[in-house]
C-alpha positions, -999 to +999 in steps of 0.1 A: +507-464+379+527-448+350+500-438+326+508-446+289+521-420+262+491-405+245+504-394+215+491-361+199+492-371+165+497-402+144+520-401+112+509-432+090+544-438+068+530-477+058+540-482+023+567-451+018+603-458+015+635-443+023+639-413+032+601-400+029+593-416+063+621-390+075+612-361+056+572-362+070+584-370+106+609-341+106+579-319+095+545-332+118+574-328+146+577-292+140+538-287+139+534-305+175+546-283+205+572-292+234+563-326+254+537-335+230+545-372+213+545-381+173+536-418+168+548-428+137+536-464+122+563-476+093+573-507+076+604-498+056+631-514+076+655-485+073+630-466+092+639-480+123+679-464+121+670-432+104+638-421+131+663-431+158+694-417+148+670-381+139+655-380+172+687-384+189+705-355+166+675-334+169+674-340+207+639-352+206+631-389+226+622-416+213+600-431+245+589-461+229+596-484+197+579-517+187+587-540+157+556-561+151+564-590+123+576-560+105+552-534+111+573-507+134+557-483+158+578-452+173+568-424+199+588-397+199+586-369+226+591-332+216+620-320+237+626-286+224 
């Protein structure tokens, strides 16, 4: 059985806006190292676009993404 992404750290965006969830997942991705994974917990709808279109441009993966009544949930895998 598969075990579940632990991630290493947790990045609490609830409540920020366009483009500060961005900005603070750019930077707790740079202080977590290779194969480690950033949750991020959001509620700004654009969120969703920019974290995914930033971990694909950045090369990192995003290995899971929920959208709860609003409430969005990302884990995204350091890959270099």
């Amino acid at each position: 059985m598969a075990e579940a992404a632990k991630p290493k750290k947790t990045l609490d965006c609830v409540g920020l806006y366009c483009p500060e969830p961005l900005f603070q997942t750019r930077e707790q991705i740079d202080s977590i190292a290779v194969g480690d994974i950033l949750e991020i917990l959001a509620d700004d709808p654009a969120a969703e676009e920019d974290l995914k279109r930033f971990a694909k441009r950045t090369g990192h993966e995003v290995v899971a993404f929920e959208n709860k009544e609003g409430r969005l949930r990302f884990l995204i895998k350091k890959m270099k």
